[in-house]
C-alpha positions in Angstrom: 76.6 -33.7 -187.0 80.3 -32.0 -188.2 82.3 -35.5 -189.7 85.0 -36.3 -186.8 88.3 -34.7 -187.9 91.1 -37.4 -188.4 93.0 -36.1 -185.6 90.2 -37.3 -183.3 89.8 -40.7 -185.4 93.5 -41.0 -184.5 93.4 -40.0 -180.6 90.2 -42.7 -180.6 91.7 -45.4 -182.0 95.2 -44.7 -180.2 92.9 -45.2 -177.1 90.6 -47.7 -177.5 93.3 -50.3 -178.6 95.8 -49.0 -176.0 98.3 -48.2 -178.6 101.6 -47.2 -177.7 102.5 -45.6 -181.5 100.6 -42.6 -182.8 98.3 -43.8 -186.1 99.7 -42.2 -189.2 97.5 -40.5 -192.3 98.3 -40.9 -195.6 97.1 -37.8 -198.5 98.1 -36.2 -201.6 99.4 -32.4 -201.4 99.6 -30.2 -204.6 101.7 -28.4 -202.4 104.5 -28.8 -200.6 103.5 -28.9 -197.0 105.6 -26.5 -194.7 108.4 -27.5 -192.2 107.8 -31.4 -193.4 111.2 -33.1 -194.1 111.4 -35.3 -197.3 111.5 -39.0 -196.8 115.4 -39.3 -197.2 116.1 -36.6 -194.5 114.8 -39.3 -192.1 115.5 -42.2 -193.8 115.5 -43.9 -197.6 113.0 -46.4 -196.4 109.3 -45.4 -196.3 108.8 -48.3 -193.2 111.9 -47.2 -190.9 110.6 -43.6 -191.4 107.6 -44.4 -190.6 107.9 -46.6 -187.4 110.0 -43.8 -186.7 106.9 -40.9 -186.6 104.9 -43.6 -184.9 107.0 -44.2 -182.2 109.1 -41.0 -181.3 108.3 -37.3 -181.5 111.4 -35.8 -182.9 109.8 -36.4 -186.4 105.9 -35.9 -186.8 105.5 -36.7 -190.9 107.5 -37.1 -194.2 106.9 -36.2 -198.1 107.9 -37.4 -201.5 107.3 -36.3 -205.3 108.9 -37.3 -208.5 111.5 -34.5 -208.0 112.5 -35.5 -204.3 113.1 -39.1 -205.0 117.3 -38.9 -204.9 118.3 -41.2 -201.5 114.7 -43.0 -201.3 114.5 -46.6 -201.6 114.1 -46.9 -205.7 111.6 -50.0 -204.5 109.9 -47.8 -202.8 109.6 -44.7 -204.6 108.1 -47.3 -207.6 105.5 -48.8 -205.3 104.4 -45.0 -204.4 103.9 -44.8 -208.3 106.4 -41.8 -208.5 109.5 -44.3 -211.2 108.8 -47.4 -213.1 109.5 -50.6 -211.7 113.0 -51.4 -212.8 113.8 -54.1 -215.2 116.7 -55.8 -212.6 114.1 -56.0 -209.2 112.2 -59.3 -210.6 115.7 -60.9 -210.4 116.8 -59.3 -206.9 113.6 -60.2 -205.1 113.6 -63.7 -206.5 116.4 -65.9 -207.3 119.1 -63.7 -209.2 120.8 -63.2 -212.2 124.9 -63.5 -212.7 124.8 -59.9 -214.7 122.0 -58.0 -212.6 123.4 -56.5 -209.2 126.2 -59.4 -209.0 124.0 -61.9 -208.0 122.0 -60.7 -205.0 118.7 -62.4 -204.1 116.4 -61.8 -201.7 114.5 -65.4 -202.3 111.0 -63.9 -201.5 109.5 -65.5 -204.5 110.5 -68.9 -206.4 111.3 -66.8 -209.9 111.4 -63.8 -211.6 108.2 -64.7 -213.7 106.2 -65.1 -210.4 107.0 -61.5 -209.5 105.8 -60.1 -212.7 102.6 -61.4 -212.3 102.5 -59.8 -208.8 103.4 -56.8 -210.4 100.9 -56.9 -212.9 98.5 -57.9 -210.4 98.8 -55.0 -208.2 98.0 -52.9 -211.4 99.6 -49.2 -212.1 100.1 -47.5 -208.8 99.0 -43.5 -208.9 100.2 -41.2 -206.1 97.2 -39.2 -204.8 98.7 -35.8 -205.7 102.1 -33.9 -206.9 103.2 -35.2 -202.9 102.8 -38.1 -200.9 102.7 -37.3 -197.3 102.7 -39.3 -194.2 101.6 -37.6 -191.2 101.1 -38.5 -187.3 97.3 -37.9 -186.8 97.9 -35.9 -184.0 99.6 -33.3 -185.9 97.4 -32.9 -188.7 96.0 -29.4 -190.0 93.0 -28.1 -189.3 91.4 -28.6 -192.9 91.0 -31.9 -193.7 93.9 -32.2 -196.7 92.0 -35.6 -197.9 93.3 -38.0 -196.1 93.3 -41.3 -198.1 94.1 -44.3 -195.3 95.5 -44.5 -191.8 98.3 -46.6 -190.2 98.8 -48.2 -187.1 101.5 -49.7 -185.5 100.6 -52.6 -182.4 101.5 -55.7 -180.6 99.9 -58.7 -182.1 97.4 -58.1 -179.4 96.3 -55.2 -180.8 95.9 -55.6 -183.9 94.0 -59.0 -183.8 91.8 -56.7 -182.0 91.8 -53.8 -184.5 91.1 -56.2 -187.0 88.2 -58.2 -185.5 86.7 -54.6 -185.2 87.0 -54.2 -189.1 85.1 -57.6 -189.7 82.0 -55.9 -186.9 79.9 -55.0 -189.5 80.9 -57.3 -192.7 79.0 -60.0 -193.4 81.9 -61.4 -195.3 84.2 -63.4 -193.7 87.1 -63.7 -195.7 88.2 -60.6 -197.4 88.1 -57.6 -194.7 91.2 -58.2 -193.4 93.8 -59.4 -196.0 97.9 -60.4 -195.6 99.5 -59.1 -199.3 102.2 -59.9 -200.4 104.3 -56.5 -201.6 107.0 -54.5 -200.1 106.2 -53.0 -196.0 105.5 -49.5 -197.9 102.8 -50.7 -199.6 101.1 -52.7 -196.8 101.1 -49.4 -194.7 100.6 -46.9 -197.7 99.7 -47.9 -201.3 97.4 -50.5 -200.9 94.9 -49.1 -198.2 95.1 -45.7 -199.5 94.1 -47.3 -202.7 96.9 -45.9 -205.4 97.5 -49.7 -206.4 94.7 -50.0 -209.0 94.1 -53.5 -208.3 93.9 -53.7 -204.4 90.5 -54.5 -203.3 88.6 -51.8 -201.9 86.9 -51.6 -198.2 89.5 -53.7 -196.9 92.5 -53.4 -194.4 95.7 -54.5 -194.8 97.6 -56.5 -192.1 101.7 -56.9 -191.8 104.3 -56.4 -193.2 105.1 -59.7 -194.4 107.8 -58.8 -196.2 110.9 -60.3 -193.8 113.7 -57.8 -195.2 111.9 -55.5 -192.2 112.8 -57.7 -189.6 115.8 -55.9 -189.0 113.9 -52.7 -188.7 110.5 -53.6 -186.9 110.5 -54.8 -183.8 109.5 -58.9 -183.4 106.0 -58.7 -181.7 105.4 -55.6 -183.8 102.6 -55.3 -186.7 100.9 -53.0 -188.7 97.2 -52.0 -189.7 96.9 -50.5 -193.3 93.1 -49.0 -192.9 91.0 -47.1 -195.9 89.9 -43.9 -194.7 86.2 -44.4 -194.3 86.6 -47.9 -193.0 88.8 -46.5 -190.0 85.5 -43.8 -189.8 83.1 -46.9 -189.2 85.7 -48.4 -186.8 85.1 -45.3 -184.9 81.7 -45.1 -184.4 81.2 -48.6 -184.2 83.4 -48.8 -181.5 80.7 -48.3 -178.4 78.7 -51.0 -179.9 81.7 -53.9 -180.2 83.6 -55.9 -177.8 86.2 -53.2 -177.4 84.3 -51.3 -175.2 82.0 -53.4 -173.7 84.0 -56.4 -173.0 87.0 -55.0 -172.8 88.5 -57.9 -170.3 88.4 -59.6 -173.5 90.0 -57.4 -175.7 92.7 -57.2 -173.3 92.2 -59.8 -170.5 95.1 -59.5 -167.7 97.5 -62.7 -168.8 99.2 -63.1 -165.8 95.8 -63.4 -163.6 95.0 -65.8 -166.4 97.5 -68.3 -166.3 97.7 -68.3 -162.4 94.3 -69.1 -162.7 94.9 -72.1 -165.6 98.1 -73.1 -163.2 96.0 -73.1 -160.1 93.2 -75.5 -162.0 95.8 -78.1 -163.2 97.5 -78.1 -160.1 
């Protein structure tokens, strides 16, 4: 049997968990793929661009290299492996320094030395080829260019769901679904498509939990960061899981549900 083409991974998930968004690919490209904008034609942040490509049509996928990183995110363009982390970010996500960026904080961890561990935690991040791309799965080309992970956007709903389909066929109930803590970028990108040498293998990546997206993502909006071959086993377990055969589960009809609860208390 021919293995399922990612467009059709996409199209299966999109339907099965009543998505809304279109699930994105991430791969590596030694060459530049044609008619795809770079990431700071649609915006320097690699989350807005791509709740962007999940939820409209006017943009279908984005790319960035080393040599296209000029009105990126620098955060971002570090956590995608293409620059260094900069000396001065250990002080701006934590709790400042006079002399570095005039003060500014972000307060997401108690000190600078906290976020070098993270750092050194996550381990040297490698892009999977000369250019990262993003794509909608729906759009993808014909030959599989390698893809590395998947994203996908949902209500909490949703991905509750997607994720109790991950933990189907793991007899390990603690690590198949994992909250890291990191930039939105590398919930959706790095980490599931495995260019963070330290994040764990065979596992998905919920979020973001990173709160400076707050302003960007909407507030009952969340994010799946899948490895490519566990979103293949979500596929064809599918048929066999509660998704499709108790989908009144899955998705029960809340307002016949609390009419019901109301009508019992009364």
């Amino acid at each position: 049997m021919a293995e399922m083409h990612f467009r059709e991974i996409g199209a299966r998930l999109k339907a099965a968990f009543r998505l809304s968004t279109r699930p994105l690919a991430v791969y590596g490209s030694e060459v530049l793929p044609p008619g795809i904008p770079r990431l700071a034609e649609v915006n320097r942040c690699f989350a807005v661009s791509l709740y962007r490509i999940a939820t409209g049509n006017e943009v279908s996928a984005i790319y960035v290299s080393a040599d296209t990183r000029e009105g990126c995110c620098p955060g971002g363009i570090s956590h995608m492996g293409f620059a260094p982390e900069r000396e001065e970010i250990k002080y701006f996500v934590s709790t400042g320094r006079k002399d570095v960026m005039g003060g500014a904080a972000e307060f997401l961890k108690s000190g600078p030395k906290k976020v070098e561990a993270c750092f050194r935690a996550m381990g040297k991040v490698t892009p999977p080829g000369r250019y990262l791309v993003v794509s909608a799965c729906d759009v993808l080309p014909d030959k599989n260019p390698g893809i590395r992970s998947i994203c996908c956007f949902g209500t909490a709903e949703q991905i509750r769901n997607m994720a109790a389909l991950v933990h189907f066929d793991r007899g390990d109930p603690f690590s198949p679904v994992i909250v890291p803590w990191g930039p939105s970028c590398a919930t959706f990108i790095s980490y599931p498509a495995g260019m963070a040498k330290n994040a764990p293998g065979n596992t998905a990546f919920m979020g973001p939990q990173d709160p400076t997206q707050n302003h960007s993502l909407p507030s009952d909006m969340m994010a799946l960061g899948i490895p490519a071959e566990m979103a293949k086993r979500m596929v064809k377990n599918l048929d066999s899981s509660f998704v499709i055969r108790r989908p009144q589960v899955a998705f029960p009809n809340h307002g016949k549900r609390l009419n019901k609860i109301g009508r019992r208390i009364r």
